[in-house]
C-alpha positions as CSV (number, residue, x, y, z in Angstrom):
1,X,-71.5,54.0,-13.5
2,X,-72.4,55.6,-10.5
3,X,-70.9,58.0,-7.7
4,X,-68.1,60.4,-7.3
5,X,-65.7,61.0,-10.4
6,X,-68.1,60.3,-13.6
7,X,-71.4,61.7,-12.0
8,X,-69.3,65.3,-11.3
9,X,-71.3,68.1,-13.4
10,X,-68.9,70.2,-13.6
11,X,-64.9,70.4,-12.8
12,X,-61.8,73.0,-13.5
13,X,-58.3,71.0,-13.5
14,X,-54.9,70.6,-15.1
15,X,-54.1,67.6,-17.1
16,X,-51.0,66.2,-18.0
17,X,-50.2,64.0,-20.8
18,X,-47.7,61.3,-20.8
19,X,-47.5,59.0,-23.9
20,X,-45.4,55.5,-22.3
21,X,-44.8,51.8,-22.8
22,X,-46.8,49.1,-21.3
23,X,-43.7,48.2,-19.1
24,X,-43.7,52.1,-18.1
25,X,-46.8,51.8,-17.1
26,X,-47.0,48.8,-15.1
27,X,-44.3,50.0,-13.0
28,X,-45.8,53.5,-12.3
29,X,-48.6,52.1,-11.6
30,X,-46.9,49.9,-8.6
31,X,-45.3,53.2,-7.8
32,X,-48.9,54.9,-7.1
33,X,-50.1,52.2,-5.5
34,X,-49.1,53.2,-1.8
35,X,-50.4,57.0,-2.6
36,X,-53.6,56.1,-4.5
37,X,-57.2,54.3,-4.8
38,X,-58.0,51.9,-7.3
39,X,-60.9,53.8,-8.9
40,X,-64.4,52.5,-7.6
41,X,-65.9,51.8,-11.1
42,X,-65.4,48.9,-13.6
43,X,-63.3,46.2,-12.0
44,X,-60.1,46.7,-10.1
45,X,-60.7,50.6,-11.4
46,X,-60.4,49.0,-15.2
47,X,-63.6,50.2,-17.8
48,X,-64.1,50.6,-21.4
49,X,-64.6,53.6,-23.1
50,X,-66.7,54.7,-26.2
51,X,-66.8,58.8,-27.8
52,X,-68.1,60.2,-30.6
53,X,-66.7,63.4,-30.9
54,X,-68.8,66.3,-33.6
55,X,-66.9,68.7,-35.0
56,X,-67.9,71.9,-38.3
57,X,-67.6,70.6,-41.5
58,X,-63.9,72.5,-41.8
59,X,-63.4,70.4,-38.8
60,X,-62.5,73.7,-36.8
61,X,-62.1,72.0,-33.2
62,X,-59.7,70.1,-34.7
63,X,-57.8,72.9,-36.0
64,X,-57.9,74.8,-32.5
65,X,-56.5,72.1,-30.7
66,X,-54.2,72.3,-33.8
67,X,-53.3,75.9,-33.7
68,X,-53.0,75.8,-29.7
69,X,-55.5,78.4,-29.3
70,X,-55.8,79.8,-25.7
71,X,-59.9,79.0,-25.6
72,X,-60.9,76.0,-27.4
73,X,-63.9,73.8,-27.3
74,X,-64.9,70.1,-28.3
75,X,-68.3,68.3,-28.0
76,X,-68.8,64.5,-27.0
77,X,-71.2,61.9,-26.3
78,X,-69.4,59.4,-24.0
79,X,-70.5,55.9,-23.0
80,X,-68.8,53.9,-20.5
81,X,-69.2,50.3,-21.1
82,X,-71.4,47.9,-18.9
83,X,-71.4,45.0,-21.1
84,X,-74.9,45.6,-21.4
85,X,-76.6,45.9,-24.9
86,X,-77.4,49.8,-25.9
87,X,-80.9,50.6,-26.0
88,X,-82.5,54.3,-27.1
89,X,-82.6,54.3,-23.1
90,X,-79.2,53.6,-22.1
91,X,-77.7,57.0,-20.3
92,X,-74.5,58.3,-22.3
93,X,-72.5,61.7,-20.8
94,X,-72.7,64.7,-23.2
95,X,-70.0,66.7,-22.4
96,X,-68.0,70.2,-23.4
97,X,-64.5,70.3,-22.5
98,X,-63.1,73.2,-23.1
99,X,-59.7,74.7,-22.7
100,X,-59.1,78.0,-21.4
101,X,-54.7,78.4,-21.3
102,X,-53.5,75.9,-19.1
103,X,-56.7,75.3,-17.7
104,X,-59.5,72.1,-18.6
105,X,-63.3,72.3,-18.2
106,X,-65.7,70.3,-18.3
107,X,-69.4,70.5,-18.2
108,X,-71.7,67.6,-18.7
109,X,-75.2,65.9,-18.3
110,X,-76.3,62.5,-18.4
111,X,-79.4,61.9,-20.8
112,X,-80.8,59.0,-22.5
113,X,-78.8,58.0,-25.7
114,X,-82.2,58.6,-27.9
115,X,-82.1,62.7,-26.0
116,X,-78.5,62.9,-26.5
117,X,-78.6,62.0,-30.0
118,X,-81.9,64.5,-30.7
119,X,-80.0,67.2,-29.3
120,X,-76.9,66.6,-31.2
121,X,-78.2,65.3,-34.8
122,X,-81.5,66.8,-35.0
123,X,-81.1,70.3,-32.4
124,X,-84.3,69.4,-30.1
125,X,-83.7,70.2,-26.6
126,X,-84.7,67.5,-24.3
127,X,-87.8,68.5,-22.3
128,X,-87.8,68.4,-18.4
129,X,-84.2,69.6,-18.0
130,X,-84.8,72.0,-16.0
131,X,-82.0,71.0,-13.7
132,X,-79.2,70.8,-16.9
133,X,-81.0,74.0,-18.8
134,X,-77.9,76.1,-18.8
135,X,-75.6,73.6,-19.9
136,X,-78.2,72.1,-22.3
137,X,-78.5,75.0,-24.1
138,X,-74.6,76.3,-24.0
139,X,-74.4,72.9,-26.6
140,X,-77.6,74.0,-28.3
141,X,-75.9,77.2,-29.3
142,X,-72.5,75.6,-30.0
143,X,-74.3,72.7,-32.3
144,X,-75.9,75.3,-34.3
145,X,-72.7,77.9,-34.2
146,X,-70.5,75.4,-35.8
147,X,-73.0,73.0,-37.7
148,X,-71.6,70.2,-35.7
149,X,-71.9,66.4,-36.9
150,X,-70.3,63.4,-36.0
151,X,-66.8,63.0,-37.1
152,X,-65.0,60.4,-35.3
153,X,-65.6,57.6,-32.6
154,X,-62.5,56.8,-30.0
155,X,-62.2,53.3,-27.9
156,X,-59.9,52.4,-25.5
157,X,-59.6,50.7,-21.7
158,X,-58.9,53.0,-18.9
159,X,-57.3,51.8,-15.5
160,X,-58.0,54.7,-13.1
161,X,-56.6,55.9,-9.3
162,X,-57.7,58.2,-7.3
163,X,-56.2,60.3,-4.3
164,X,-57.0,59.8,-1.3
165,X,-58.4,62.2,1.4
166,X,-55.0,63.9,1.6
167,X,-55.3,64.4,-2.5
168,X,-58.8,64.9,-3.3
169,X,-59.6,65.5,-6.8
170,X,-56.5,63.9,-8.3
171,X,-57.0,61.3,-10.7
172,X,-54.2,59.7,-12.3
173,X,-55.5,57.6,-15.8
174,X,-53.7,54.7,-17.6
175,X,-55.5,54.3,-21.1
176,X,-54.3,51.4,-23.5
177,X,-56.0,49.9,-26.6
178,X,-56.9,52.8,-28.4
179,X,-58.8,52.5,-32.0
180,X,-61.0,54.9,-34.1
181,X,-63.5,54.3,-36.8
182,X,-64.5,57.3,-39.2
183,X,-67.7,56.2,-40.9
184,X,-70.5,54.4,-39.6
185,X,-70.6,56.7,-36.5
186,X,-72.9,54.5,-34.2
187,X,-71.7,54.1,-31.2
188,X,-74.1,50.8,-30.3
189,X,-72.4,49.2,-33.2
190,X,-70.0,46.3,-33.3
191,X,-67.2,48.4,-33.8
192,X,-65.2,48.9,-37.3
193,X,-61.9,50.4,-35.7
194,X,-58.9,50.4,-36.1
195,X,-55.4,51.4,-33.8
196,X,-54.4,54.7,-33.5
197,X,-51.5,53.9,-31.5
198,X,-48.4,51.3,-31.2
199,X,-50.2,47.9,-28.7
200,X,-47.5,48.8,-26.5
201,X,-48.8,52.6,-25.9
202,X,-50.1,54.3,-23.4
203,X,-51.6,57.0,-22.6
204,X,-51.3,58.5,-18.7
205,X,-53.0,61.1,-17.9
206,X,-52.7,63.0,-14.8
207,X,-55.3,65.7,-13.2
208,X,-55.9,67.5,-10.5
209,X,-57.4,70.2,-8.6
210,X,-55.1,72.7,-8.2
211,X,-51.4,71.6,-7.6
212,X,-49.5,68.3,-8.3
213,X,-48.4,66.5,-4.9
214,X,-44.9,66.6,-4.1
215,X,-45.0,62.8,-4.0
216,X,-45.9,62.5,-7.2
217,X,-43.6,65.1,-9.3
218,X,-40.9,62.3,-7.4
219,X,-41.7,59.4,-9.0
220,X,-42.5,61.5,-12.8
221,X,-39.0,62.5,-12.4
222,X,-37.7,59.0,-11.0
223,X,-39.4,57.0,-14.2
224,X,-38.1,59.9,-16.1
225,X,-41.4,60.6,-17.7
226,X,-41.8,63.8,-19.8
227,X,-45.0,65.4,-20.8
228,X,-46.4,65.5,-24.4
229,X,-49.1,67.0,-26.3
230,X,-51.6,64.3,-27.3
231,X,-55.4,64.2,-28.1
232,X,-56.7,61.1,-29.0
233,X,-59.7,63.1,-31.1
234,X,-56.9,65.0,-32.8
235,X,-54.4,61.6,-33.1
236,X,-58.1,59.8,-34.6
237,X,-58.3,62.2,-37.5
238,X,-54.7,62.6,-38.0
239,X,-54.6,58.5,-38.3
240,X,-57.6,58.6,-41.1
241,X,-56.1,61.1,-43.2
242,X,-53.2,59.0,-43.2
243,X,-54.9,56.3,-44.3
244,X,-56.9,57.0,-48.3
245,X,-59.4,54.3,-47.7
246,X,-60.7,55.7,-44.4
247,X,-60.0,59.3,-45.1
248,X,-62.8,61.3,-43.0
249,X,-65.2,62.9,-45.6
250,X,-67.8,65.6,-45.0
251,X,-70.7,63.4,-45.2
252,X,-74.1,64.6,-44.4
253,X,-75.0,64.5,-40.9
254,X,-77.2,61.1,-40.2
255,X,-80.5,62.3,-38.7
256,X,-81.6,60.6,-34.7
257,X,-84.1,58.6,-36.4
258,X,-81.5,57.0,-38.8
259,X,-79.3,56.2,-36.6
260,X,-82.4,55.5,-34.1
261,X,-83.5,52.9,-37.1
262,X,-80.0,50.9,-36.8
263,X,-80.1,50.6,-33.4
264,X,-83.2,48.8,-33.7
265,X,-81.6,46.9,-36.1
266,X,-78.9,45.9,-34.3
267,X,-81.5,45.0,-31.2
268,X,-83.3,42.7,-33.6
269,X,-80.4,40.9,-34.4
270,X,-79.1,40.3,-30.5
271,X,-82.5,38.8,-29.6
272,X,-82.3,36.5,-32.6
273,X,-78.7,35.6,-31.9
274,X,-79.7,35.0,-27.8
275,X,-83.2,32.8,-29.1
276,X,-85.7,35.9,-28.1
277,X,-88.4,36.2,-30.6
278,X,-90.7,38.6,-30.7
C-alpha cells in the first residue's frame, strides 16, 4: 500500500452511506465507470481490510455514535491486506476519525504493528516520531482519557474508484463480506468471525472534498439509492450482543507482549507448515 489515498495524513470530507444489494451494486458500479478510476491499490482497485477498533470499558464511542452526538471520536489500528504473513514489523495505520456535525476527520500514522500495539495496549509512545508527535500524542491522551482496549475486529473487501482530475478527492467505496470477531482480538490471527451483514449486502460509501458532482447525485437518484446511518464498529457490537455466546465482555486489556507472544506463535507454526525450520 503505497501512494495517494491510504498514505494521506490527514483529510476533512463528507461521507455518505448507502446500505445495497450485490445486484445494486454491480450496476452502479458500471454507472461510475465512465466518471471514475479504478483505485490504484489491491487489484482492479479490490483489497482486504482488517480493524480493531478500542473503545472505554462503558464502550462510550459506541454510545456517541449511538446518541448522534455532534463531536465524536473512535480509535483504530487498520491493516490492509498483502497476503503477506504479519510480522511485529509489518506497518498497520493508527487512525482517529472523528466526527464534527456533518463533517469526517481523519488523522493517522503508519507505525510498525509491534509500535502501534505499545502505544495502544501498553501507552509507550513510539520514539523518533518526531514527524507524527502531534498526532501521536492526541491518541496518547485519548488512550489514557477513556481507558481504551480492544473491543472489536471488522473484515470485509473493498472495491474502490477514484475521481479523476475534474473530481479530486472523491472516492466512491463498495464494501462486501463483512464479519466481526469479539474475543481473541489479534489481528495476525486466522480469523474467528462471523457475518455482520446479509452475503448479499453492501456497503457504498461515498466521500468527498467538499461538494458531490452533479453527475453523480444523477445516477444516486436514477438507482434510487437512499442514504442510511450505518457503522460497521457500531453494527459489530450490535451483532454480538445479539448473539449470548459471543456477547462482548469487559475483559482485561491483553498487554503488547501477550499479544506480541501469539504472534510469535502463530509465526512458528507458518514456518512449520511451509518446511522452514529453525
Amino acid at each position: 500500500m503505497s501512494k495517494l489515498s491510504h498514505t494521506i495524513r490527514k483529510f476533512n470530507r463528507f461521507e455518505l452511506k448507502y446500505l445495497i444489494t450485490l445486484q445494486q451494486a454491480e450496476r452502479f458500479k458500471t454507472a461510475l465507470r465512465p466518471y471514475m478510476l479504478q483505485d490504484e491499490h489491491g487489484v482492479n482497485g479490490k483489497y482486504g481490510l482488517t480493524s480493531l477498533y478500542y473503545d472505554s470499558p462503558d464502550l462510550r464511542c459506541y454510545w456517541e455514535k449511538e446518541y448522534g452526538l455532534r463531536f465524536r471520536r473512535k480509535l483504530r489500528i487498520r491493516q490492509y491486506d498483502t497476503n503477506e504473513q504479519m510480522t511485529e514489523e509489518t506497518p498497520v495505520f493508527l487512525e482517529i476519525k472523528q466526527r464534527v456535525d456533518r463533517v469526517t476527520q481523519k488523522r493517522r500514522v503508519i507505525l510498525s504493528y509491534r509500535d502501534a500495539l505499545r502505544l495502544c495496549n501498553d501507552r509507550k509512545l513510539p520514539e523518533n516520531s518526531n514527524e507524527n508527535r502531534e498526532t501521536l500524542e492526541e491518541m496518547y491522551v485519548f488512550l489514557w482519557q477513556y481507558n481504551l482496549r480492544p473491543v472489536s475486529i471488522v473484515r470485509y473487501d473493498r472495491q474502490a474508484f477514484m475521481g479523476t482530475q475534474y473530481d479530486m478527492g472523491l472516492r466512491v467505496t463498495f464494501d462486501t463480506n463483512l464479519s466481526f470477531q469479539s474475543h481473541n482480538l489479534h489481528i495476525h490471527e486466522k480469523p474467528s468471525a462471523l457475518p455482520m451483514l446479509s452475503p448479499n449486502q453492501v456497503v457504498m460509501e461515498i466521500k468527498v472534498n467538499e461538494r458531490i458532482p452533479i453527475w453523480l447525485t444523477g445516477l444516486i437518484a436514477d438507482h434510487n439509492l437512499k442514504m442510511v446511518r450505518v457503522s460497521k464498529y457500531c453494527r459489530s457490537i450490535e451483532t454480538a450482543q445479539k448473539t449470548p455466546a459471543l456477547r462482548w465482555r469487559n475483559l482485561p486489556p491483553e498487554s503488547s507482549k501477550d499479544m506480541l507472544t501469539s504472534l510469535s506463535s502463530t509465526l512458528n507454526r507458518h514456518n512449520v507448515n511451509i518446511g522452514i525450520q529453525r
